[in-house]
C-alpha positions as CSV (number, residue, x, y, z in Angstrom):
1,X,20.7,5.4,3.0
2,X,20.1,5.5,-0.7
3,X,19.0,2.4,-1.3
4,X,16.9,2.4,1.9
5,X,15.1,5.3,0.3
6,X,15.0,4.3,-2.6
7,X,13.5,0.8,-1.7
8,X,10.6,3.4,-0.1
9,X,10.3,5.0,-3.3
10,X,9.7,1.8,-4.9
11,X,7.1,0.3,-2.1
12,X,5.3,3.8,-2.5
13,X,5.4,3.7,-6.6
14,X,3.6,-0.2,-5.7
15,X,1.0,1.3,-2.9
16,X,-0.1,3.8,-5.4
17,X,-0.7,1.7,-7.9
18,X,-2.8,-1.0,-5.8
19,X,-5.0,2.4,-4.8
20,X,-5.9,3.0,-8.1
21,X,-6.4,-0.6,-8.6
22,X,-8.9,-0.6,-5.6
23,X,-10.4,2.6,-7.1
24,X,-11.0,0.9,-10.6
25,X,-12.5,-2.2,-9.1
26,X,-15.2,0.6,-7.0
27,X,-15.8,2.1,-10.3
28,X,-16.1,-0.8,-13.4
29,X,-16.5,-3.8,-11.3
30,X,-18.7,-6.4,-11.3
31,X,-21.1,-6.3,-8.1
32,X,-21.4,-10.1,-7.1
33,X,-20.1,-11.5,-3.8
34,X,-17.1,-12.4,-4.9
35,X,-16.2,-9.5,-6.3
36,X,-16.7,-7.8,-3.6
37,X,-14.8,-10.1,-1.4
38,X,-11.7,-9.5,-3.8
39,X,-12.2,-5.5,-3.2
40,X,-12.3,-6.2,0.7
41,X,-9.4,-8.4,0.7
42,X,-7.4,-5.8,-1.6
43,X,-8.4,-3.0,1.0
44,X,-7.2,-4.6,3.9
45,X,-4.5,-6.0,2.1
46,X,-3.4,-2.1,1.0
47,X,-4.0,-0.4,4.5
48,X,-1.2,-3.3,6.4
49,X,1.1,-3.0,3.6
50,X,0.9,1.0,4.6
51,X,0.9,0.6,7.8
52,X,4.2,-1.4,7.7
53,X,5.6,1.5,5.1
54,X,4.7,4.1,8.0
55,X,6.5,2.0,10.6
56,X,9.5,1.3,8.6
57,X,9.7,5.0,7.4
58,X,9.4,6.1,11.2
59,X,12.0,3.8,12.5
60,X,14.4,4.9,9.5
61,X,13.4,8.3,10.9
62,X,14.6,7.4,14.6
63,X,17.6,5.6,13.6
64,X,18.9,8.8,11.6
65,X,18.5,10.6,14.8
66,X,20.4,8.8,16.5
């Protein structure tokens, strides 16, 4: 179970930092097409890599129930 969580941990410590990424590129980027492709690729990118956290969090969730 430790390691499970603390792969979580880990995936979370990586998710934050691709926010902030994200939130740097919004800020001090560049504003031609292809930056703004990159920031649209990042975002999508970011919101299924947390969707698959929430799913593996809730199915560690479920299996501890059981």
């Amino acid at each position: 179970m430790r390691t499970i969580q603390g792969e979580h941990e880990r995936q979370l410590d990586r998710l934050n930092k691709q926010l902030r990424q994200l939130i740097l590129m919004r800020e001090t980027g560049p504003k031609s097409a292809a930056w703004h492709q990159a920031r649209t690729s990042l975002i999508w990118r970011l919101h299924h890599e947390i969707e698959q956290q929430i799913e593996a969090i809730e199915r560690v969730s479920v299996e501890a129930l059981e």
